[in-house]
Structure formats: C-alpha cells, structure tokens
SEVO-342982 format. One record per residue: residue in one letter; x, y, z of N, C-alpha, C, O, CB in turn. Coordinates in steps of 0.02 Angstrom, whole numbers, plus 50000, padded with zeros to 5 digits. Glycine has a CB too. Layout:
<pts>
A,X,Y,Z,X,Y,Z,X,Y,Z,X,Y,Z,X,Y,Z
...
</pts>
This chain:
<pts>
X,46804,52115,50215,46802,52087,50148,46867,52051,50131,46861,51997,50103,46787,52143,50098
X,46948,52079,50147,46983,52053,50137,47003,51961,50168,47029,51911,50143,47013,52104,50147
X,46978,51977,50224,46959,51897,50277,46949,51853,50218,46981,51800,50215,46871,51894,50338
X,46896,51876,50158,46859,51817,50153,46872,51792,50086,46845,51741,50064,46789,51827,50166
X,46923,51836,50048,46972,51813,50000,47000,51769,49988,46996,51753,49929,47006,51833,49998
X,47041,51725,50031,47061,51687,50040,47031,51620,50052,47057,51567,50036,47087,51708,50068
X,46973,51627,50082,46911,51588,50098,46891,51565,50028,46888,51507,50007,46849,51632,50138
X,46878,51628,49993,46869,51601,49928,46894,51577,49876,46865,51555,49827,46853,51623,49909
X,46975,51584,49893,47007,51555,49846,47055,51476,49830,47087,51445,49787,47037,51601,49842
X,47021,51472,49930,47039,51398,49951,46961,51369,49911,46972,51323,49871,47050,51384,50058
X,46918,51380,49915,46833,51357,49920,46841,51345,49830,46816,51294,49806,46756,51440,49957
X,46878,51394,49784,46883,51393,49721,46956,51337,49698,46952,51309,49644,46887,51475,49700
X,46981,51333,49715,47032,51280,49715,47020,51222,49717,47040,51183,49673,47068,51283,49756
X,46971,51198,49789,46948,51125,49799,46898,51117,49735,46912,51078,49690,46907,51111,49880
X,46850,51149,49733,46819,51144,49683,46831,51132,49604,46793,51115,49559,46798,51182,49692
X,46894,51147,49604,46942,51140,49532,46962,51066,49524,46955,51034,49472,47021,51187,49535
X,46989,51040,49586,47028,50996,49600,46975,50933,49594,46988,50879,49568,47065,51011,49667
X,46908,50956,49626,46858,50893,49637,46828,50890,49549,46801,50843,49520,46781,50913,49711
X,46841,50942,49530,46781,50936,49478,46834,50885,49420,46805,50838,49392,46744,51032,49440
X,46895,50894,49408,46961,50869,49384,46972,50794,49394,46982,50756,49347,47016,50906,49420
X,46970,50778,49455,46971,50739,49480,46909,50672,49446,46912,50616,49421,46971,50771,49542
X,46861,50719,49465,46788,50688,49438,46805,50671,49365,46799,50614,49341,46717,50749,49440
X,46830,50729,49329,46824,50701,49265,46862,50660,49222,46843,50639,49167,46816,50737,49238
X,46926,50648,49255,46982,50598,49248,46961,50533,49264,46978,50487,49227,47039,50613,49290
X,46921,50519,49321,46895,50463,49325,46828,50428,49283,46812,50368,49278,46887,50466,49385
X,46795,50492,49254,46738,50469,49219,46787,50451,49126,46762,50418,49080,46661,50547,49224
X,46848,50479,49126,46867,50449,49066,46902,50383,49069,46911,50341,49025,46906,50493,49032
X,46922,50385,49141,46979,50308,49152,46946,50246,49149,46974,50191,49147,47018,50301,49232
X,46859,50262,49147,46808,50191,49172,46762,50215,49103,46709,50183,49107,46753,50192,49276
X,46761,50238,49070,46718,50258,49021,46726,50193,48980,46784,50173,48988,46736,50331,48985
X,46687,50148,48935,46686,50113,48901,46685,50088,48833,46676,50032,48810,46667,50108,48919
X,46703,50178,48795,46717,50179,48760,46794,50205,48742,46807,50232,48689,46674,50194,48748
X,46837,50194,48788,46897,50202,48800,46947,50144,48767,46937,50087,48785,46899,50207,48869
X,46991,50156,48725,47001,50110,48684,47084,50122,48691,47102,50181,48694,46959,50118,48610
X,47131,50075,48692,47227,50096,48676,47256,50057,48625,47233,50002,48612,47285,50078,48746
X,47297,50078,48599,47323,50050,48558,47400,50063,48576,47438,50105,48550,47295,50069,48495
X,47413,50023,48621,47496,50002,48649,47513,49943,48669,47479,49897,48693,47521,50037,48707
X,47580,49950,48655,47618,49982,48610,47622,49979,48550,47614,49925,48523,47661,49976,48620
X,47632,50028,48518,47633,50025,48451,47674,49981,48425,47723,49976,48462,47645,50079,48425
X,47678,49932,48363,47723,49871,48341,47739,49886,48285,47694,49895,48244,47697,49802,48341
X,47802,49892,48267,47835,49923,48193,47792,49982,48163,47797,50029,48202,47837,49861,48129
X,47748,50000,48105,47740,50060,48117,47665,50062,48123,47634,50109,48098,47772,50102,48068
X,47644,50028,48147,47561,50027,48151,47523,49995,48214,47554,49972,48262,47534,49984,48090
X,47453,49997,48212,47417,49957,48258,47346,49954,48257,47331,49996,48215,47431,49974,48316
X,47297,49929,48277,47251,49918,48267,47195,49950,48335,47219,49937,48390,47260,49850,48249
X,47149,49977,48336,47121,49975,48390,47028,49964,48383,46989,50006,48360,47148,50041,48423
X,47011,49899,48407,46959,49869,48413,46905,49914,48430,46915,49920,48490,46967,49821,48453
X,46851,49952,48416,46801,49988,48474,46725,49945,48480,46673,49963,48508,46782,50081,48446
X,46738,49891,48449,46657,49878,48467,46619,49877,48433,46623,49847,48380,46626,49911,48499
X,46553,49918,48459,46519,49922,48386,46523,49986,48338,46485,50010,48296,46446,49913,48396
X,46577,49999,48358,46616,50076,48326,46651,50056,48265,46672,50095,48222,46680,50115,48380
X,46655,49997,48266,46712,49987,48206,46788,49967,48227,46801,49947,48284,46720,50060,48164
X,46829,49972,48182,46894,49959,48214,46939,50020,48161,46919,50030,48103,46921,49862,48209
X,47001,50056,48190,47037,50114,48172,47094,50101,48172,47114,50105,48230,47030,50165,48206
X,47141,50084,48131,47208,50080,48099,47229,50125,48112,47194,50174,48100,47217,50071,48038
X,47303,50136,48147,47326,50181,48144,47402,50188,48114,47429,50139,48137,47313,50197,48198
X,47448,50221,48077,47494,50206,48033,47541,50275,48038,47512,50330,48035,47461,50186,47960
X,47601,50272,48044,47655,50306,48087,47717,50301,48023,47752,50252,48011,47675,50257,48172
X,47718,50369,47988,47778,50383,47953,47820,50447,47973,47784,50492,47995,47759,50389,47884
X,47896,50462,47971,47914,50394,47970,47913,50333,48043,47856,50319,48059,47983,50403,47943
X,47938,50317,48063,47937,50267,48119,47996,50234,48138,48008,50192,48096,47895,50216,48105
X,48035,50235,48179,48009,50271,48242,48026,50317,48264,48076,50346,48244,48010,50247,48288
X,47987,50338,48314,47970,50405,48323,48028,50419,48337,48067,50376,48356,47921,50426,48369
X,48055,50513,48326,48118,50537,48363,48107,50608,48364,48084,50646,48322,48191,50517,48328
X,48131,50618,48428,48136,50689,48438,48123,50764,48402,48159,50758,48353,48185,50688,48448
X,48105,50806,48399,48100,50861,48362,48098,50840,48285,48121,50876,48240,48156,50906,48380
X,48071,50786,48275,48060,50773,48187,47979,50762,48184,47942,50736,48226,48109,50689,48149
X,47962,50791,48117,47867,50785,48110,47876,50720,48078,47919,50707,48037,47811,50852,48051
X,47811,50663,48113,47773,50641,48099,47713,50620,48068,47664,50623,48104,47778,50642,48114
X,47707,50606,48028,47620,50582,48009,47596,50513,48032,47623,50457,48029,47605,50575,47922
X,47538,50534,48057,47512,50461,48091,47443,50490,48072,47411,50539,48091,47531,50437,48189
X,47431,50425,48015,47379,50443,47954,47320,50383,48015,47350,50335,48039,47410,50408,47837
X,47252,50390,48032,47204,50365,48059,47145,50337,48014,47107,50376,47985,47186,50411,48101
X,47137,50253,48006,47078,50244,47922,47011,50197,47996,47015,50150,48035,47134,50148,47810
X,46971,50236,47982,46920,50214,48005,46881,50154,47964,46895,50146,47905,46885,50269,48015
X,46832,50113,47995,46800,50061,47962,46708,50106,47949,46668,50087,47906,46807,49977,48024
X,46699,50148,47983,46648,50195,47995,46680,50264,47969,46740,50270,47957,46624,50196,48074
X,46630,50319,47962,46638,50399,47963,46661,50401,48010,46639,50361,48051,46587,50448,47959
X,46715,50446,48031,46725,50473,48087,46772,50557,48078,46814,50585,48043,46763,50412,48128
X,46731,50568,48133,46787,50648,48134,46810,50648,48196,46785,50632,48250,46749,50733,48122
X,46869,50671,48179,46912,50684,48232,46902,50754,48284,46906,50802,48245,46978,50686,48198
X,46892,50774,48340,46868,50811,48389,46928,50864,48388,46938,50921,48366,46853,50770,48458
X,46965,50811,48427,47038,50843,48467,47076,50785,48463,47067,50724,48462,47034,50871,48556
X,47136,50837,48461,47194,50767,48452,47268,50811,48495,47286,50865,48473,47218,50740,48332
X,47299,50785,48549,47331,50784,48597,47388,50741,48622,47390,50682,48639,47296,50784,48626
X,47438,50794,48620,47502,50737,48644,47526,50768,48712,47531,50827,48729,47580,50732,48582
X,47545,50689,48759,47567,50712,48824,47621,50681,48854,47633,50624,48835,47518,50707,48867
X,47662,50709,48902,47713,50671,48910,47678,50612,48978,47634,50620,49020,47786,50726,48929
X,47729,50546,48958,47691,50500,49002,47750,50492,49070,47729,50486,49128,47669,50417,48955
X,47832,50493,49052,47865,50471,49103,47890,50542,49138,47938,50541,49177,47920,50419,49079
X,47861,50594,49124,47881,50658,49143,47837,50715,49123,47825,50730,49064,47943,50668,49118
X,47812,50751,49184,47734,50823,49128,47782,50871,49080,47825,50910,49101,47673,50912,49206
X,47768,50863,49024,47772,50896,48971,47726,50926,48949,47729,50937,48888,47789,50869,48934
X,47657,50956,48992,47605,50997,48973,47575,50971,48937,47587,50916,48913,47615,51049,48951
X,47538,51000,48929,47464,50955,48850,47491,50992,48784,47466,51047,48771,47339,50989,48858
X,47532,50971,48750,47523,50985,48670,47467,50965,48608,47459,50910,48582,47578,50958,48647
X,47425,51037,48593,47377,51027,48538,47410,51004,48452,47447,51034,48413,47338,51104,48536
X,47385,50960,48449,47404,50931,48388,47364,50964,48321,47306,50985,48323,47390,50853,48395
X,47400,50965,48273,47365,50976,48202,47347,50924,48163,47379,50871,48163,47402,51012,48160
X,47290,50935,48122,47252,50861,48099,47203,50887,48045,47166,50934,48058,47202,50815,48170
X,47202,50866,48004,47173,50869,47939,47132,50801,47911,47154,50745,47900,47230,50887,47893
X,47062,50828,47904,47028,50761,47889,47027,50748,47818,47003,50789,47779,46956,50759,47915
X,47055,50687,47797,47083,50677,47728,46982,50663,47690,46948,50698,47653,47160,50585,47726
X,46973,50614,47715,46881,50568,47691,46833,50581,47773,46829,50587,47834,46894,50435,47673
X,46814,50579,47727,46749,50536,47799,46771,50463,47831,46744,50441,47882,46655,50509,47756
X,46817,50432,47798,46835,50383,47860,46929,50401,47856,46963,50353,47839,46806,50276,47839
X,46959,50456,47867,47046,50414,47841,47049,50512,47895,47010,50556,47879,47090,50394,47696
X,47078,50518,47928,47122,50572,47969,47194,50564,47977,47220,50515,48001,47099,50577,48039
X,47223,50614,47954,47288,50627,47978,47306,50696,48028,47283,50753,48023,47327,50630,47914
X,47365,50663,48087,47386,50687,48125,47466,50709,48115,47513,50672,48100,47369,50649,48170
X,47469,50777,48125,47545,50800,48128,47572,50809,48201,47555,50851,48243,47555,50872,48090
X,47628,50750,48206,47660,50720,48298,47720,50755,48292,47757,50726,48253,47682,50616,48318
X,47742,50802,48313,47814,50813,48322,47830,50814,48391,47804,50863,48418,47837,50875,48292
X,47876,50766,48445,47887,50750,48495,47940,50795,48507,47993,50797,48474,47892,50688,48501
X,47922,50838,48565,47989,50879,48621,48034,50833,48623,48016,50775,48630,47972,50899,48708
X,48091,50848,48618,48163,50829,48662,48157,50843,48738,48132,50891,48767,48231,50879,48635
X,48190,50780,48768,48180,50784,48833,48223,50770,48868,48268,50776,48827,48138,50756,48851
X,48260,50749,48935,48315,50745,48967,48310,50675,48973,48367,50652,48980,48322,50786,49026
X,48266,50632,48974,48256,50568,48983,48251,50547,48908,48209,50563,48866,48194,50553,49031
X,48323,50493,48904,48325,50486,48824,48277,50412,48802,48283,50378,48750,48419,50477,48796
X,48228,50401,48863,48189,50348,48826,48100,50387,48854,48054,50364,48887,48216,50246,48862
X,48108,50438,48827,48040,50465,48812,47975,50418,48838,48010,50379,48871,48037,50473,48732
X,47936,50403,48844,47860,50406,48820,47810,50471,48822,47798,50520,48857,47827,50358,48862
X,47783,50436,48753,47720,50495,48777,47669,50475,48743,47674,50430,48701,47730,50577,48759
X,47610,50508,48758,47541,50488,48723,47485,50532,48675,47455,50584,48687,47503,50468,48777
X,47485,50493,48624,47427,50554,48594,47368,50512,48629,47362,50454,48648,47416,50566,48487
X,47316,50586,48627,47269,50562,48669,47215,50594,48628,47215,50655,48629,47277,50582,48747
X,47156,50557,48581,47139,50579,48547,47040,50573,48535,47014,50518,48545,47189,50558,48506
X,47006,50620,48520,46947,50622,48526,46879,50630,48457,46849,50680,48438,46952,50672,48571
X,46874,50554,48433,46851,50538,48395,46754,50553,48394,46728,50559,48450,46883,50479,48395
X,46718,50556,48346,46648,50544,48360,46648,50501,48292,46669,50515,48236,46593,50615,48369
X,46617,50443,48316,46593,50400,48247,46514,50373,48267,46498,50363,48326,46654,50320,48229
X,46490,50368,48239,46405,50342,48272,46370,50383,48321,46333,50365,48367,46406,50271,48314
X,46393,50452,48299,46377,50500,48354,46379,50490,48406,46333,50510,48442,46331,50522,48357
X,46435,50452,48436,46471,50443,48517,46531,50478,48510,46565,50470,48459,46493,50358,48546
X,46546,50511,48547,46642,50526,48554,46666,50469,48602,46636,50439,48647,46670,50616,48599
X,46730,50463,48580,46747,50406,48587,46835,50429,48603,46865,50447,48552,46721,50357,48519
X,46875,50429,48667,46922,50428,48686,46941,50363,48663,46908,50311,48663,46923,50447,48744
X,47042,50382,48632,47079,50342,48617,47145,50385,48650,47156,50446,48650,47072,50321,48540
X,47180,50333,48677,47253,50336,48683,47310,50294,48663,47317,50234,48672,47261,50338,48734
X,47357,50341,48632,47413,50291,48589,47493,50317,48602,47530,50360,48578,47395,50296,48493
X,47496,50264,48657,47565,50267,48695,47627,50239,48643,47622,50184,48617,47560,50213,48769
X,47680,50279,48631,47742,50257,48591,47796,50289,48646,47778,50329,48690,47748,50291,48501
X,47880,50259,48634,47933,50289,48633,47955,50345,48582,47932,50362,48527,47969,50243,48633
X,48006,50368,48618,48029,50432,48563,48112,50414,48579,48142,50410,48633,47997,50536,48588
X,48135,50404,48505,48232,50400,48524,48258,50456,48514,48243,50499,48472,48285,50349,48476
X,48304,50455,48558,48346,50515,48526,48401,50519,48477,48424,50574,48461,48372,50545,48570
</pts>
C-alpha cells in the first residue's frame, strides 16, 4: 500500500496542473475578456460589446503603496460584481481578495490597497468578475504602484 502513495500523489498533482492549466487558457481566449491598460490619469474605459461599456475611476490616483484606494466601477447595464482580485504582475504576490460594495445596480466600488514591494516600480492587476446580461464576464486592470 505504501508503493502506491506516491503513485498517487504524482497521478494527483498532474491532474492539478492539467486541469489549471486548462483553465487559464480557457480565460486567456475567452471572448468576453476585456483590459483596461493602462490606466490614463485617473480613469479608463472598457468597451465589452454587447455588454455595454464600464468606466472605471481611481481615487486617490496614483496608486501607492500601503494606502486604500477606491476604484468606484459605473456600468452602462446592471451589473454585479462576482469577485474582485488583485495580483502581482512583475513578481507573485499571491492572489489578494478584494472588498467591494455594490453602490446601484449599475455603479460598484472596489477597496485596492497595494503591498509594498522590493521592486519600486510595482505592477499589478485587479482581476475582476462581473455578470451583466447574465454572462460573467472577466476584466483585467493593470496599473503601477509608486513608492
């Protein structure tokens, strides 16, 4: 029995890795995948189609280190926000769960407070999971962080 431990924990591993794998790629080609980068003074726009289009608006701006953020989200449609996620882009900084409060049926706000990091020109990304027209709908919104 002990033999086959290991067997199984290589057999449970690949399987982690493929299924991961799989699903990173079904979000990288997904077509409702939408970015809004870089961000330009304190806002930006992101187009979805026939989803509408989602403003997004960044106080204060720009971003810096260990200080909270609001980055208020105004939809052209209802939308609720799923999940909302920040990640480091030029270095893994783990997945940080974001807090978010839905103001209307079209207007969400997000609370961003960015880690300090050893690399003093940061990036990172909220990575965020909308449903409007009963689709969920991946968005990512790449900024700097100063120190």
């Amino acid at each position: 029995m002990k033999r086959f431990i290991p067997v199984i924990l290589t057999l449970a591993g690949l399987i982690f890795v493929l299924y991961y794998s799989q699903l990173s790629q079904t979000l990288s080609t997904d077509d409702n995948l939408s970015d809004c980068r870089p961000m330009l003074q304190n806002q930006c726009e992101i187009n979805l189609r026939e989803s509408g289009q989602l403003t997004v608006k960044v106080t204060p701006y720009p971003f810096h280190a260990e200080q909270e953020h609001q980055m208020q989200i105004d939809s052209e449609l209802k939308a609720e926000l799923k999940s909302a996620e920040l990640i480091g882009i030029d270095m893994n900084m783990g997945i940080i769960p974001l807090a978010f409060e839905q103001l209307s049926d079209n207007q969400i706000q997000i609370k961003v407070t960015p880690a300090s990091c050893v690399n003093p020109n940061m990036q990172w990304r909220l990575k965020i999971q909308i449903l409007i027209n009963q689709q969920n709908i991946y968005t990512f919104i790449d900024f700097p962080v100063n120190h």
